[in-house]
C-alpha positions as CSV (number, residue, x, y, z in Angstrom):
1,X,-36.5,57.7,-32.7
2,X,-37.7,54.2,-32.0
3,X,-35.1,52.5,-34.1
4,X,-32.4,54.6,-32.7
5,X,-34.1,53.5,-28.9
6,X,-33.7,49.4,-29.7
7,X,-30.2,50.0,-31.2
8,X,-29.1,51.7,-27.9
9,X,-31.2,48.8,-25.9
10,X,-29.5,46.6,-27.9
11,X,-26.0,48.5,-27.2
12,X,-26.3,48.4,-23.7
13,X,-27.7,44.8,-23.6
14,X,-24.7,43.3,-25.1
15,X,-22.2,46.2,-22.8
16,X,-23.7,43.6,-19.8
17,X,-23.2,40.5,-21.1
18,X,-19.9,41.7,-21.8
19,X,-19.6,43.2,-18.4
20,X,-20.0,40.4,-16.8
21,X,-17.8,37.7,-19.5
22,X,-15.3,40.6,-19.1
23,X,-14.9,39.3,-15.4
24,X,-13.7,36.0,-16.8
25,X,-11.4,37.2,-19.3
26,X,-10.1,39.6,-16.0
27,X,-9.7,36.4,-14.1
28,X,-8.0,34.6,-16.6
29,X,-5.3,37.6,-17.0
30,X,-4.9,37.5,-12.9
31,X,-4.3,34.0,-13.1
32,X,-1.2,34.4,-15.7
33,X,-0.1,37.4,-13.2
34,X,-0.2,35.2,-10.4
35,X,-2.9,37.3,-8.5
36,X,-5.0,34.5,-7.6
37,X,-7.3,35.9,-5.0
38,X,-8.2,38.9,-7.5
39,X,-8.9,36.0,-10.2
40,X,-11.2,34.0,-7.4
41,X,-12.9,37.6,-6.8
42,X,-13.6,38.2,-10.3
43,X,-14.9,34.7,-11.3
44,X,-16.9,34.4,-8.3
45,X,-19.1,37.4,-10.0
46,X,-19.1,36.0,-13.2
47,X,-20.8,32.8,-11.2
48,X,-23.5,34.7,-10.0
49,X,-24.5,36.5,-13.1
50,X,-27.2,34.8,-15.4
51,X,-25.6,36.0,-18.4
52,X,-21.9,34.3,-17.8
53,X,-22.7,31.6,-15.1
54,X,-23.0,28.8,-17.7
55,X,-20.1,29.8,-20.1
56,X,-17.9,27.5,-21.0
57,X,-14.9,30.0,-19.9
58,X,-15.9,30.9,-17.3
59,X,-15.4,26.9,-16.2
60,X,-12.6,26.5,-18.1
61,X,-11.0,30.0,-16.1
62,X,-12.1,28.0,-12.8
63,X,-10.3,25.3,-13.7
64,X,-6.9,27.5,-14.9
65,X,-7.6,29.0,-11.6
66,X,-7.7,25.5,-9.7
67,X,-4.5,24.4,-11.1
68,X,-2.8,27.6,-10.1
69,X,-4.0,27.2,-6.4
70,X,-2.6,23.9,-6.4
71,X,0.8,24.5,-7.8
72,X,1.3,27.6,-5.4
73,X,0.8,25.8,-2.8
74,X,-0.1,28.9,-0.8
75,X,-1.9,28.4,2.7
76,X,-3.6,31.6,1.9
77,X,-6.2,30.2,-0.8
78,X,-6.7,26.7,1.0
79,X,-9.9,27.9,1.9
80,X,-10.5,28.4,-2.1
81,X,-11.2,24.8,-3.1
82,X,-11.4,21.9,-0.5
83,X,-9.8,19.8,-3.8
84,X,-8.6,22.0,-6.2
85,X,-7.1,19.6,-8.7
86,X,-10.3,17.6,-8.6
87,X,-12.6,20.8,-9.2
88,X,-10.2,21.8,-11.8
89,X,-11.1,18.6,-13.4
90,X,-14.8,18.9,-13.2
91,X,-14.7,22.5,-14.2
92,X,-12.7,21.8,-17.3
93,X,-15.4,18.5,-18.2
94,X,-18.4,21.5,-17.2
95,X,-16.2,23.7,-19.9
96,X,-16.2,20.7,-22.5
97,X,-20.1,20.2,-21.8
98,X,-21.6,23.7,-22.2
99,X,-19.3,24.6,-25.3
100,X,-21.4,23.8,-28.8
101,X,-18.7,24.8,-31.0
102,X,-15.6,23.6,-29.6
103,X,-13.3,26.0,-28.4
104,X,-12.9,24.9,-25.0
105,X,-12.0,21.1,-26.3
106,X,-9.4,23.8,-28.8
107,X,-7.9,25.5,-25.5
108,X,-7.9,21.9,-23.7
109,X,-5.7,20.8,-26.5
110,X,-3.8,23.0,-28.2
111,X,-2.8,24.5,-24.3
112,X,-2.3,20.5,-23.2
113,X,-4.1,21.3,-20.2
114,X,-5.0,18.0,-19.7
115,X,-1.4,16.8,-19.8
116,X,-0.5,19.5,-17.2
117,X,-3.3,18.5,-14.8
118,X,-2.5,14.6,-15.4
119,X,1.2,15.8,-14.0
120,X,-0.3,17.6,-11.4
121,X,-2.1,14.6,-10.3
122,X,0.6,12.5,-10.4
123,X,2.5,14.6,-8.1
124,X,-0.5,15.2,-5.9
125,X,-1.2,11.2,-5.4
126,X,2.5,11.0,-4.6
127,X,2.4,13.2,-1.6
128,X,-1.0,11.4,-0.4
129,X,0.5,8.3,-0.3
130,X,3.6,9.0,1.3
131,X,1.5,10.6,4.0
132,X,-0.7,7.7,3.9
133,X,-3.2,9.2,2.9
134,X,-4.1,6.1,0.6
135,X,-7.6,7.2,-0.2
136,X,-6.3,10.3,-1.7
137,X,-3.9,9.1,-3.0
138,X,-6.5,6.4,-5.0
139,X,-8.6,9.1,-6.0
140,X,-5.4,11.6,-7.4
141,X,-4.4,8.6,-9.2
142,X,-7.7,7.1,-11.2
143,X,-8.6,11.2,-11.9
144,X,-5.2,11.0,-13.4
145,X,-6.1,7.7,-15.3
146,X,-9.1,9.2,-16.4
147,X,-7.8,11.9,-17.7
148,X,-5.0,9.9,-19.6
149,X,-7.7,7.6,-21.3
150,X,-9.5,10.4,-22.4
151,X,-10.1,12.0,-26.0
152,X,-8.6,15.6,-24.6
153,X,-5.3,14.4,-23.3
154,X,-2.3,14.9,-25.9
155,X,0.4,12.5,-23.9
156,X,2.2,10.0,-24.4
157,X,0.5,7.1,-21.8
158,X,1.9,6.7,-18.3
159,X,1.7,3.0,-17.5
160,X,2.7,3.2,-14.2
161,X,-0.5,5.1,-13.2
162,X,-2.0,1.5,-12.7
163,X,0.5,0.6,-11.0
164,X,0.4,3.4,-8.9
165,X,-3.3,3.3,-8.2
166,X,-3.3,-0.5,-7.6
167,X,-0.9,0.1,-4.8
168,X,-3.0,3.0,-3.7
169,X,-6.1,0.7,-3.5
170,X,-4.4,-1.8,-2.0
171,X,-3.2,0.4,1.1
172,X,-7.0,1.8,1.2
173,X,-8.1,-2.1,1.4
174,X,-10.2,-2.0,-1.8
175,X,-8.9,-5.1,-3.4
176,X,-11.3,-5.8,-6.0
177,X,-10.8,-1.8,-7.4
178,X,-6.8,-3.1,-6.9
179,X,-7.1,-6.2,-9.0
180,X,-9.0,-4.3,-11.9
181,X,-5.5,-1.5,-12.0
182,X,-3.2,-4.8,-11.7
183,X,-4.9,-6.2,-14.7
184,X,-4.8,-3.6,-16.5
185,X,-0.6,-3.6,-15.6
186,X,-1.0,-7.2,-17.0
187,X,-2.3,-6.3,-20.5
188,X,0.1,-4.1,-20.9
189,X,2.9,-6.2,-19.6
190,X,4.0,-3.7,-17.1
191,X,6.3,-4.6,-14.4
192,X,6.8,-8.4,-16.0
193,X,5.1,-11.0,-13.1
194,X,4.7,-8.5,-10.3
195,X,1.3,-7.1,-11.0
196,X,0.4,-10.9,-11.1
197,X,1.8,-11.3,-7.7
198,X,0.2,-8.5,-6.6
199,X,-3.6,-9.6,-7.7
200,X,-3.0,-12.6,-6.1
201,X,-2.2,-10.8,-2.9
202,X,-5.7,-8.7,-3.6
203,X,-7.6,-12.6,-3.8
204,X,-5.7,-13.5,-0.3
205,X,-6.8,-10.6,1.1
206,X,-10.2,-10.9,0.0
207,X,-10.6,-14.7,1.7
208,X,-10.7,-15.8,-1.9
209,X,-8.1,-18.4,-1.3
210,X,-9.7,-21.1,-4.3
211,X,-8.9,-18.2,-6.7
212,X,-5.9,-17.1,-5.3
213,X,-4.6,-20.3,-6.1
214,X,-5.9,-21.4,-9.5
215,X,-4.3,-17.5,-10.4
216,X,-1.0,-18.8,-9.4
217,X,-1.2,-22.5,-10.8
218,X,-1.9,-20.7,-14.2
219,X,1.4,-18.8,-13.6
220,X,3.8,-21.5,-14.9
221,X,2.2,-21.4,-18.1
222,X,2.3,-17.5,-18.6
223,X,5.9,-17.3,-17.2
224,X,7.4,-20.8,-17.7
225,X,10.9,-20.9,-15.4
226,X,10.1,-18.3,-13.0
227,X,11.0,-19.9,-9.6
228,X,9.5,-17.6,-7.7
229,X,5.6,-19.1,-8.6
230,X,7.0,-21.5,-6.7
231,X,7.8,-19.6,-3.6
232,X,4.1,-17.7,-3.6
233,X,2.5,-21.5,-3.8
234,X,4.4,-22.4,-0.5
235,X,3.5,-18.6,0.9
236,X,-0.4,-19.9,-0.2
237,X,-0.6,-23.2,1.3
238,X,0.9,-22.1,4.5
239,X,-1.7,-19.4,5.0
240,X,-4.3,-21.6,3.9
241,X,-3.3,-24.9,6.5
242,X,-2.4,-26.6,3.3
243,X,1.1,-28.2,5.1
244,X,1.3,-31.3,2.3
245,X,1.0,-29.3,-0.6
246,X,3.3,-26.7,0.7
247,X,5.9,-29.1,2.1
248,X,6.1,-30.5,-1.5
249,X,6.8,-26.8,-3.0
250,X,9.2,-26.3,-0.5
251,X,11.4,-29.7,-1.4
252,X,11.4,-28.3,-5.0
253,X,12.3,-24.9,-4.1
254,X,15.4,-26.0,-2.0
255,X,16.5,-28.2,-5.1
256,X,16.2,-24.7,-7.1
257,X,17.9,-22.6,-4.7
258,X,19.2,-25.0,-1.7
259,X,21.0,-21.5,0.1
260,X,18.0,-19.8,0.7
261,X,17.5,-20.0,4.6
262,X,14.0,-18.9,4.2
263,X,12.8,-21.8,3.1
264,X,14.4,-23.8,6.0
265,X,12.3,-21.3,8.3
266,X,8.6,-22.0,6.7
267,X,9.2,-25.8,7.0
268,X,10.7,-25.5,10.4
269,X,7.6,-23.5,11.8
270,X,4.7,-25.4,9.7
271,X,6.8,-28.1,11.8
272,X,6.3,-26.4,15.3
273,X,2.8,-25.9,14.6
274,X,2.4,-29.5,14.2
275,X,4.5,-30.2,17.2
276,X,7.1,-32.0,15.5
277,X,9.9,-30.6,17.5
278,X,12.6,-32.6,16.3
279,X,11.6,-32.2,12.9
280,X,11.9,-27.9,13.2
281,X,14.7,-27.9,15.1
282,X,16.2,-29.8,12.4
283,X,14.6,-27.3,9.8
284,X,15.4,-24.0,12.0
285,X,18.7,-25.2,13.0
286,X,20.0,-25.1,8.8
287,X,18.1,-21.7,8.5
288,X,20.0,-20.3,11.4
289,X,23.3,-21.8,9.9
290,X,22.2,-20.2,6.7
291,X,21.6,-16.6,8.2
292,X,22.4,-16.2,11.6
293,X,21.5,-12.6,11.8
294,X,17.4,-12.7,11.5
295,X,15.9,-12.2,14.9
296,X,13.0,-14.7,13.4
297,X,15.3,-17.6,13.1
298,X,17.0,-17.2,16.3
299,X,13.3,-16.7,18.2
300,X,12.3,-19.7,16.7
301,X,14.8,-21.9,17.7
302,X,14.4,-20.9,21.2
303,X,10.6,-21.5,20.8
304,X,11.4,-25.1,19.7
305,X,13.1,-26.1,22.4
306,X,10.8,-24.5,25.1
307,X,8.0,-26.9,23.6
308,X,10.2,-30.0,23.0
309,X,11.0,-29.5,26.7
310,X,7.4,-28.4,28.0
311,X,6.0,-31.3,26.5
312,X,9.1,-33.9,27.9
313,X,7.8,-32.0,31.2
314,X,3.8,-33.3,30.7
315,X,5.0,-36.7,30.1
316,X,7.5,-36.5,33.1
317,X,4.2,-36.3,35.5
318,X,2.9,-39.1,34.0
319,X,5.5,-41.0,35.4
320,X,5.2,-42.6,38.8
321,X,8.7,-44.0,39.6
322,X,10.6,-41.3,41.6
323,X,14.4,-42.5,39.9
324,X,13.0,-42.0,36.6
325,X,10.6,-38.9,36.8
326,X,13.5,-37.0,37.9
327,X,15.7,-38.5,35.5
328,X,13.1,-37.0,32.8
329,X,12.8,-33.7,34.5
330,X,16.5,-33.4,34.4
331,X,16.6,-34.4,30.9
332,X,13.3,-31.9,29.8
333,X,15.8,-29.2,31.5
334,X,18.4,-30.1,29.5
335,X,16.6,-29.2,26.6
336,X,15.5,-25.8,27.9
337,X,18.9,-25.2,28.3
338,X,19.7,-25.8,24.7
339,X,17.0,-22.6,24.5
340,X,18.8,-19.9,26.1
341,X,21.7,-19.4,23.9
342,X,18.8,-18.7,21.2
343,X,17.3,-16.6,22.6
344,X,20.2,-14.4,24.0
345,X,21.3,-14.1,20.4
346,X,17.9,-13.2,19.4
347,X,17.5,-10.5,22.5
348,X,21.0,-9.5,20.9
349,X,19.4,-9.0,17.6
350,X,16.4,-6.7,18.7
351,X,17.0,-5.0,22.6
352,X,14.2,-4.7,24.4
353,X,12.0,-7.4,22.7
354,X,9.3,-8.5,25.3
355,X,9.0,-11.5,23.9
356,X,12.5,-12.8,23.8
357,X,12.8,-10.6,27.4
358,X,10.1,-13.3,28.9
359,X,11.1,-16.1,27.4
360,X,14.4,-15.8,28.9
361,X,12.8,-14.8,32.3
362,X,11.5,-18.1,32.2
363,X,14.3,-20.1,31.3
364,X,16.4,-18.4,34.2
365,X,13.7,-19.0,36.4
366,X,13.3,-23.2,35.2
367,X,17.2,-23.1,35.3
368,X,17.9,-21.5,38.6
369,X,19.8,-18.2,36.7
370,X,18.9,-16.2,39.9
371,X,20.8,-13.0,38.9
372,X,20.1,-13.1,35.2
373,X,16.2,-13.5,35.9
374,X,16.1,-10.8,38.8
375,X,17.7,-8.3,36.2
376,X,15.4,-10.1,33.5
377,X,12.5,-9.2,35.1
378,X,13.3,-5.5,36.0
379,X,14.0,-5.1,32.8
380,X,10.3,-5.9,31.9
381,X,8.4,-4.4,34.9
382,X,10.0,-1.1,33.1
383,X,9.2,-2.2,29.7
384,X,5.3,-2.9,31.2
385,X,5.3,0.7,32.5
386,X,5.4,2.1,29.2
């Protein structure tokens, strides 16, 4: 009797281990039915038993079930999993940990889970980042990287994950995580210079202007004929004050490409800023012939010839003879005059700009425009109402 009492002990023993693993394979046979909140029901039992809380399948059927929630995209079972491709993740790693004798790592495989979730990743950090959700998008993407350099994913390698998460880290203003994806983009010579362009953006953008530009001054060497170095050293020395070194760029770059207005523009306001008027209106006034459509160029212009003639007007009161301090007022109002067709065009080019709106309020004003500055200046007493 005592030997037919243990093998009945034993009997039912293993009838509750199975009991409760059978709640895991029930789970996983919901999930393929698409009855996901019977599969959460059953595997939240098989968590809370002893006996099947630490099986590997019953992580590897919360994973399955993770990556079902996700791709129904059902508002239903949002309350589920705050993250469900990122649980899935952990519960399939949880899955790889507790099994001894791999048949989760088999499943993984053989099933190419790991290629599905990458996908699902992908797709995820997609929609994060055109909600701008850039930190989500970050995270979707380097889970998917993860995954991809791992020994369980059975892929072919997706480049432009780095790509994709170096963008991502830029948006989220983690430059340094940025620089390390754009490298990696750069061993595998992904994208040809841009990755390059865009860790030196990551060095600007960390104040790291020294290495910003030794990055680019090695650039020649990597990419030898690539004019466009060229126009990022010019970009550098204009952020950085640097006027001499980028006024030497900027002659070489409009004997490489003498039609590109833009260059006209950079010289023309480094020239402003200096208060060389002349000088940028010389500058400004090719860019505008160049491209007359750019509200930028057209602003500019304006802006010139409002300081030339402010500062003919400081000089003017210096001078004490009646005759030729008006003679000098009359001539710095000439040169506001040369202003307003600027700045008409670029009003023109962008309605309802308030800064074009109150430069031209003050040029009526200075050139006695009586109408055009009373309807000038409704037009901003509305705009500052807004």
């Amino acid at each position: 009797m005592k030997k037919v009492f243990l093998l009945i002990a034993a009997v039912c023993i293993s009838l509750g281990a199975f009991s409760q693993k059978g709640k895991v394979t029930a789970a996983l046979s919901y999930i393929d039915q698409n009855m996901l909140d019977k599969a959460k029901e059953s595997l939240d039992q098989a968590f809370t038993d002893p006996k099947s809380k630490d099986w590997f399948n019953t992580y590897f059927a919360k994973g399955k079930l993770c990556q079902a929630i996700y791709i129904a995209d059902n508002p239903k079972y949002n309350s589920y999993y705050a993250d469900p491709l990122a649980e899935a993740y952990e519960a399939y790693e949880k899955a790889l940990a507790l099994d001894e004798k791999g048949a989760a790592k088999k499943k993984i495989l053989t099933g190419l889970v790991y290629s599905s979730l990458a996908n699902n990743l992908y797709n995820q950090g997609s929609k994060r980042f055109e909600a701008k959700d850039y930190e989500g998008a970050l995270k979707s993407f380097s889970t998917q990287i993860k995954i991809s350099e791992g020994p369980n994913y059975a892929g072919a390698l997706d480049t432009g994950m780095y790509y994709n998460a170096g963008l991502a880290a830029v948006n989220a203003s983690k430059y340094n995580e940025a620089v390390n994806y754009f490298q990696k983009c750069a061993d595998l010579k992904y994208l040809g210079i841009t990755p390059y362009y865009q860790m030196y953006q990551c060095y600007m953008n960390l104040g790291d202007t020294i290495k910003a530009e030794s990055f680019l001054l090695d650039l020649p060497n990597k990419f030898p004929g690539d004019n466009t170095v060229t126009l990022q050293l010019i970009d550098l020395y204009i952020k950085s004050n640097k006027y001499d070194e980028a006024f030497k760029y900027i002659k070489v770059a409009k004997e490489q490409d003498p039609g590109n207005y833009s260059l006209y523009f950079a010289s023309g306001i480094m020239f402003l800023n200096m208060n060389k008027f002349d000088d940028a209106i010389v500058e400004l006034s090719k860019a505008v012939e160049l491209k007359s459509d750019v509200y930028d160029l057209q602003y500019a212009m304006g802006v010139a010839y409002i300081n030339k003639a402010a500062a003919m007007f400081v000089k003017a009161n210096d001078i004490m003879d009646v005759t030729k301090y008006t003679a000098a007022i009359d001539e710095a109002n000439g040169i506001y005059a040369k202003a307003l067709p600027f700045m008409e065009k670029a009003l023109d080019l962008k309605p309802d700009d308030a800064f074009a709106l109150r430069s031209l309020k003050e040029l009526y004003y200075r050139l006695k425009m009586t109408d055009k500055y009373n309807a000038t200046k409704a037009k901003l007493d509305v705009l500052d109402q807004k």
